[in-house]
SEMAR-276638 format. One record per residue (C-alpha): x, y, z. Coordinates in steps of 0.25 Angstrom, whole numbers, plus 2048, in hexadecimal, padded with zeros to 3 digits. Layout:
BEGIN
XYZ
...
***
This chain:
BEGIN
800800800
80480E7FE
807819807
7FA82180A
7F382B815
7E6831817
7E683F81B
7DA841823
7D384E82A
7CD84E836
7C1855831
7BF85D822
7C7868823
7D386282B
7DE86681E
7DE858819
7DD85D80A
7E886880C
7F385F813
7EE85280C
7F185A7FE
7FD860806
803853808
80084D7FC
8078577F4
8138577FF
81684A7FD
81684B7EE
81F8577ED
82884C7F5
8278437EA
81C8397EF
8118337E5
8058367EC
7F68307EA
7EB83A7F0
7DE8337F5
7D18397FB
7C7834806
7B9835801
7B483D7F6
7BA84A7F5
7BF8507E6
7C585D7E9
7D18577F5
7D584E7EB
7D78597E0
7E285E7EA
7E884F7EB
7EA84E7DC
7F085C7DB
7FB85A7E7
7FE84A7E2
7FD84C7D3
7F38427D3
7E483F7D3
7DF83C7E2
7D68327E5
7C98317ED
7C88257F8
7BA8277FE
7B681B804
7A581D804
7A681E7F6
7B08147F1
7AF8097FB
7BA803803
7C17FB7F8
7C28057ED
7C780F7F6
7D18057F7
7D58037EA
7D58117E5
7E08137F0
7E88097ED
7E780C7DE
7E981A7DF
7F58187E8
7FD80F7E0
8068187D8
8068237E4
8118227EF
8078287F8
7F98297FB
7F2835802
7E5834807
7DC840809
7D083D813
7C2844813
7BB84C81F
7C084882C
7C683B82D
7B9830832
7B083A828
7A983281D
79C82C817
79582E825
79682E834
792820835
79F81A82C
7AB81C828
7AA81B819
7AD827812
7B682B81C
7C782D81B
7CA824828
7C181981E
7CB81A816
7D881A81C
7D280E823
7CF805818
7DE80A810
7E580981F
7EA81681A
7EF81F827
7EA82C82B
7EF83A82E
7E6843833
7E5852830
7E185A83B
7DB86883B
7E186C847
7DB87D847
7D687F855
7D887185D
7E586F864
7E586286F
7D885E86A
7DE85B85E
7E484D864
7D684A868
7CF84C85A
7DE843855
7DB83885F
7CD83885A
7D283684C
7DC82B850
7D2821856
7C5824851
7C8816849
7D280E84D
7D480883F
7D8815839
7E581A838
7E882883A
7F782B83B
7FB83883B
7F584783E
7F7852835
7F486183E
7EF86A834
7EB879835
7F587A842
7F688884A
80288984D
810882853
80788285F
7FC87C85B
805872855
80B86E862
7FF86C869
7F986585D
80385B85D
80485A86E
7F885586F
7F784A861
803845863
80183B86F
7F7835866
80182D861
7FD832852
80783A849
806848845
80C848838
80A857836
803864837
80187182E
7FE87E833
7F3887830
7F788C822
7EB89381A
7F489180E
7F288080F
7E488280E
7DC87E801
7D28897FB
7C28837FB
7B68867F4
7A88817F6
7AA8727F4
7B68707FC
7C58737F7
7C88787E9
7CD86C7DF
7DA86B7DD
7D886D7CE
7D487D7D0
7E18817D9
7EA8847CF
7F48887DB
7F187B7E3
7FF8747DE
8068807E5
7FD8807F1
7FE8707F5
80E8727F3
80B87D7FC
803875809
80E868805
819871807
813876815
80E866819
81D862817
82386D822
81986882C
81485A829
81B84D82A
81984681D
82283D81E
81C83782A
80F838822
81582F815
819824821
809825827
806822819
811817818
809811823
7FD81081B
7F97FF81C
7F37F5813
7E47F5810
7DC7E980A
7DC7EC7FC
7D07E87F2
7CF7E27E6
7CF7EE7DC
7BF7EF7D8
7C07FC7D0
7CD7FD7C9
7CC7EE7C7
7D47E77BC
7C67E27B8
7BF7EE7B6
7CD7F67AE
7CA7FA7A0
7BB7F479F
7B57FF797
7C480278F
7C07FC782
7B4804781
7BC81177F
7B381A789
7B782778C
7B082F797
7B283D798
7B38447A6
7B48557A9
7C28567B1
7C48667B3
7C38707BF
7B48717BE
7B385F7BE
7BF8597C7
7B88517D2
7BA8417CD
7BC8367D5
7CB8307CE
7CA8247D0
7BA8257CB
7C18297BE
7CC81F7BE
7C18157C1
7BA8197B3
7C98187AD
7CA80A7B3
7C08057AB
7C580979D
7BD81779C
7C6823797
7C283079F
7C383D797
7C484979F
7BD85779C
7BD8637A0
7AE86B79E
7B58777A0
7BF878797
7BC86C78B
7B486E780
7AD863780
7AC853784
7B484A77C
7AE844770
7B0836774
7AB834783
7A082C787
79E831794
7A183F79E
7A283F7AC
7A384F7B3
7A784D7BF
7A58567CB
7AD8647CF
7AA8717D0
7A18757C3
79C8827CB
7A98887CB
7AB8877BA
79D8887B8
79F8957AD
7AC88D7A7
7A18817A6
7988897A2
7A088F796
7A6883791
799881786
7A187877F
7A386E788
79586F78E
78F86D77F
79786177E
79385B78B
78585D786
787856779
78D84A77E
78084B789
77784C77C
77D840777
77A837787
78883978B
78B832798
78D83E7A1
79083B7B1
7918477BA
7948487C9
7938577CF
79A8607CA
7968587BB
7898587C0
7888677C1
78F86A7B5
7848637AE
77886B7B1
7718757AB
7798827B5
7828837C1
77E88F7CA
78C8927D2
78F8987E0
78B8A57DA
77E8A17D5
7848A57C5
77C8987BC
7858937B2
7818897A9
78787C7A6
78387179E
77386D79F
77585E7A0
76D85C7AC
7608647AD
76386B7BC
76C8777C2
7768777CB
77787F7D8
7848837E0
7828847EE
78A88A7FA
78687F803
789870800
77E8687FA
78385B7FB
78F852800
790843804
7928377FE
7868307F6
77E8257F1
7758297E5
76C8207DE
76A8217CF
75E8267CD
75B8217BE
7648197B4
76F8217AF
77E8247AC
78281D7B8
77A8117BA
76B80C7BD
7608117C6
76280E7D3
77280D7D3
77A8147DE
78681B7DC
78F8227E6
79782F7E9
79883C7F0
79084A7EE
7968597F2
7928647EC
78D8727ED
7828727E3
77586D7E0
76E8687D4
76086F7D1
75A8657C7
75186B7BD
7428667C4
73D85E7B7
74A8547B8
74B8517C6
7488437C0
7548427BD
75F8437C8
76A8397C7
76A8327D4
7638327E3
76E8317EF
76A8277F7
76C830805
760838805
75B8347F6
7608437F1
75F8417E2
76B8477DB
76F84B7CC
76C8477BF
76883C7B6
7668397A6
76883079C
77983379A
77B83C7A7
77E8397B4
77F8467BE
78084A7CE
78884F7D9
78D8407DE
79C8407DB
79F8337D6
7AB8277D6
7AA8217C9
7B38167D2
7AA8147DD
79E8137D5
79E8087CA
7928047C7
78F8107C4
79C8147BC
7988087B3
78B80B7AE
79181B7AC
79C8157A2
79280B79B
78A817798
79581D793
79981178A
788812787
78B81F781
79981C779
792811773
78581A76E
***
């Protein structure tokens, strides 16, 4: 097994994204192949992982992938890095529910016997800071937190204190970083800004690695993760020999938008889809011309639509070639973001209505307040892109916008969650659309029947 740690927070908030990314960049400036990974089902932390490791993070969330494949997408994500760093979600025992662990960062490290260092906010808490470490350390016996990381310290003074009262505990503090304005990442409504729009964040995460390494002890933190044990390893279901190149031989290529407005994919969903023989085409709706001539299939993703709504709005080439292919039953599957850009208009923060592309009979709202977030079940409401009637398919909602169907085509919403039997989206003969952010990976079945109907349409 390779050398791997989770970062976890004591609650959201702690810094675990600044020094996770901190340290990942740190130990690749010092010449170490690092893997990035991400507990739960968070898109914009591991946009920050692939920009300080050079390579494309990976999400591990255990509600929605199951034990196993989280499992495998470790170990097959690992084998070509010389160290694996594990970002956690929320506070370290926070997941699906209160009842169970599923969901949760101390699930994981559990099942991967991956060790733990634990980031501390430590503003305004000096001795009680042993108690809440205590609490961390036994809470389960089976888990195995390692090391503390003090974050957003006071001063020397602090630091002493601090340190006099957790180091009896017997457990390691491998570190600590003052309170530094400059470490901290920008946000905007849905969290932290994607790596992809923070054309100085190469700069900035050399900037937080070079401070990490004058106060925190990395290379006791590359032998925590030395330490990491061996874990009962599966057969591979997903990226199985079996199921390698099954649709190669009928040439399908699917289209995808990959830009600033449409980033938020699951990678491994997407290397599920490459897997099985499918050629992936990425667009960009802001700035191509128009979808390829040759794909038999598009998937938008989700992202922030809302903030490229007049660049969207102006690309008229592109929208007319959307429509065309719609016009001809072009399989279209779109989560969020995707499911946005497909109505009729977005109304923005500033209430200004711009319209996009008049493929689903609704508008779209934005909100100041949240609307939804969780992790869902939803039932397919009819037969479509995605399966039968009936069929569940799984994934995660967060958004700050809601959909006003027109009132003649309430009929025709894509699913029902099964929490509360809140309907969701929109369905037809060729599209697919709602807020539920989708693994392509975690979500088979329905993968299947969406890349039949795509081979349906290449055949017409």
């Amino acid at each position: 097994m390779k050398p791997r740690i989770v970062i976890a927070g004591v609650n959201s908030g702690s810094g675990k994204t600044t020094i996770t990314s901190g340290l990942m960049r740190l130990f690749k400036n010092s010449g170490i192949d690092v893997q990035g990974f991400k507990s739960g089902p968070d898109y914009i932390d591991p946009s920050y992982h692939t920009i300080a490791t050079g390579k494309f993070s990976r999400n591990l969330d255990t509600w929605m992938l199951g034990e196993n494949l989280v499992k495998e997408l470790l170990i097959k994500n690992s084998q070509n890095a010389e160290l694996s760093i594990i970002e956690g979600v929320m506070g370290l025992f926070d997941g699906r529910s209160g009842n169970d662990e599923f969901g949760s960062t101390s699930h994981l490290a559990k099942i991967t016997n991956t060790p733990v260092i634990l980031v501390m906010d430590t503003r305004s808490i000096a001795r009680s800071a042993a108690a809440i470490v205590y609490g961390f350390m036994n809470y389960d016996p089976q888990l195995n937190v390692k090391g503390v990381i003090l974050n957003k310290v006071a001063s020397e003074r602090h630091l002493e204190i601090l340190k006099d009262s957790i180091e009896p505990l017997g457990i390691e503090i491998v570190g600590y970083v003052m309170r530094d304005e400059k470490l901290k990442m920008p946000e905007r409504h849905l969290g932290l800004i994607p790596a992809s729009e923070m054309e100085e964040l190469d700069s900035h995460l050399d900037y937080i690695a070079s401070e990490l390494s004058k106060t925190i002890n990395h290379e006791k933190i590359l032998d925590i993760a030395n330490s990491a044990g061996e874990y009962n390893y599966p057969e591979r279901e997903i990226f199985s020999i079996e199921k390698k190149d099954k649709y190669k031989k009928d040439n399908l290529k699917i289209a995808y938008a990959f830009d600033k407005a449409f980033s938020f994919y699951y990678h491994d969903g997407l290397d599920y889809l490459r897997h099985l023989g499918i050629e992936l085409v990425p667009v960009s709706p802001l700035t191509d011309k128009n979808l390829p001539d040759d794909i038999s299939g598009f998937i938008i993703g989700g992202g922030f639509p809302e903030l490229f709504i007049e660049e969207l709005g102006r690309n008229n080439s592109f929208i007319n070639s959307v429509i065309e292919y719609n016009r001809k039953k072009l399989p279209i599957f779109a989560e969020c973001g995707g499911f946005m850009y497909l109505n009729e208009n977005i109304t923005d923060f500033e209430k200004k209505k711009i319209d996009m592309l008049s493929l689903i009979p609704g508008t779209i709202e934005m909100t100041k307040k949240l609307v939804a977030m969780g992790y869902r079940q939803g039932e397919l409401i009819k037969d479509c892109i995605l399966g039968s009637k009936g069929d569940i398919i799984t994934g995660h909602e967060f958004h700050y916008s809601k959909f006003i169907p027109k009132e003649s085509e309430t009929d025709s919403f894509s699913l029902k969650y099964l929490e509360g039997s809140r309907k969701d989206g929109y369905s037809s003969e060729n599209i697919f659309a709602s807020y539920l952010h989708f693994h392509f990976a975690a979500n088979v079945e329905a993968s299947e029947a969406f890349i039949k109907s795509c081979l349906s349409f290449k055949h017409k």
